[in-house]
C-alpha positions as CSV (number, residue, x, y, z in Angstrom):
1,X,-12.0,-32.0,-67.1
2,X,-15.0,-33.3,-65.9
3,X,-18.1,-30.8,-66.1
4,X,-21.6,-30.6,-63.9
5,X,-23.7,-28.3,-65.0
6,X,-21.3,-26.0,-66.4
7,X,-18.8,-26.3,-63.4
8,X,-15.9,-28.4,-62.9
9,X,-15.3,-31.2,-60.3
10,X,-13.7,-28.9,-58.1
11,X,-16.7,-26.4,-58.4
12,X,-15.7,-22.5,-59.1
13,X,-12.1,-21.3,-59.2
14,X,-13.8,-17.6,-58.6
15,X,-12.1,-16.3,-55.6
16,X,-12.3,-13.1,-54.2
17,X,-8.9,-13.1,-52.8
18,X,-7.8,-14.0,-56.6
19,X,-9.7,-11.0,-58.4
20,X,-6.6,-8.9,-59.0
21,X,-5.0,-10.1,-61.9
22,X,-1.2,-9.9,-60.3
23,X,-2.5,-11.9,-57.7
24,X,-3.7,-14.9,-60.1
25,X,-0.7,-14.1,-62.6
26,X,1.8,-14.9,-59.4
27,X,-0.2,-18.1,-58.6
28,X,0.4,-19.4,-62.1
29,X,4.2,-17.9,-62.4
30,X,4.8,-19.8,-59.0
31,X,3.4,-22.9,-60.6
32,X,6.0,-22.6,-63.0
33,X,9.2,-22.1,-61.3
34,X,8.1,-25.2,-59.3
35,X,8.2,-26.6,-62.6
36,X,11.1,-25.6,-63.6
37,X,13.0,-26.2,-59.9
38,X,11.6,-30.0,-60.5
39,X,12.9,-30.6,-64.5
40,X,16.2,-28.6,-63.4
41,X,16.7,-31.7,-60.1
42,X,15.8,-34.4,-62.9
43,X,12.3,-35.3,-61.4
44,X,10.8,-36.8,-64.4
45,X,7.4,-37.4,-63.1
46,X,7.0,-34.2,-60.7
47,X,7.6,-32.3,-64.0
48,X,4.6,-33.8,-65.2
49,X,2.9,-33.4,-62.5
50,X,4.1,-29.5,-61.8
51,X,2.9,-28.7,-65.3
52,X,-0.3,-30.2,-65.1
53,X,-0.9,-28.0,-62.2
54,X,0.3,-25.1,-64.2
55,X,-1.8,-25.9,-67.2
56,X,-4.8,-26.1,-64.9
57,X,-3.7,-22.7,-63.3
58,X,-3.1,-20.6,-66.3
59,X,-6.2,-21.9,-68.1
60,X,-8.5,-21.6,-64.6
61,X,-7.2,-18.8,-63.8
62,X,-5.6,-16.4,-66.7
63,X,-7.9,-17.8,-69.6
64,X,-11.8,-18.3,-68.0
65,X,-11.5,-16.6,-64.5
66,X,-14.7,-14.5,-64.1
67,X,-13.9,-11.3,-62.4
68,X,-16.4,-9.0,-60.1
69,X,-18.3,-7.6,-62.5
70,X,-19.6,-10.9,-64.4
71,X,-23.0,-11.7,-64.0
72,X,-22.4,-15.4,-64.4
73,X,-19.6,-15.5,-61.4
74,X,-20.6,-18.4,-59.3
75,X,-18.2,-18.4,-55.8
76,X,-18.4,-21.5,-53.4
77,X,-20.9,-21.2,-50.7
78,X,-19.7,-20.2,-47.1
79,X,-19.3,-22.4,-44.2
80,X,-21.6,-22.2,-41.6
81,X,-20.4,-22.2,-38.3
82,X,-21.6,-25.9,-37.5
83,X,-20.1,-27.6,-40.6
84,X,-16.3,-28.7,-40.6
């Protein structure tokens, strides 16, 4: 992974929506059984691609995932009204 001043390309995984831990431990269990649904049909490359995803999700958000209480939490700014 690519870092930028001590964030990756796709900036902060700190979400508030993803502070309870069963939230982000469903996220990466889903991530899995997708996995697993894609080796079980024989989808050689989705597999791959499945557990990449589920890699990224259990180190993003089981191993480094900042709670609340961190003082060096960094969340994405919000939109403003006018932008996209």
């Amino acid at each position: 992974m690519t870092y930028k001043k001590g964030e990756t390309v796709f900036g902060p995984v700190e979400h508030p929506w993803l502070d309870p831990l069963w939230c982000r431990i469903l996220l990466v269990a889903f991530c899995a059984g997708w996995t697993g649904v894609e080796y079980l049909t024989g989808s050689t490359t989705w597999v791959f691609i499945a557990g990449g995803i589920c890699l990224y999700a259990a180190w993003a958000y089981l191993v480094t995932y900042k709670g609340p209480d961190d003082p060096s939490r960094k969340t994405r700014p919000r939109m403003d009204d006018n932008e996209g």
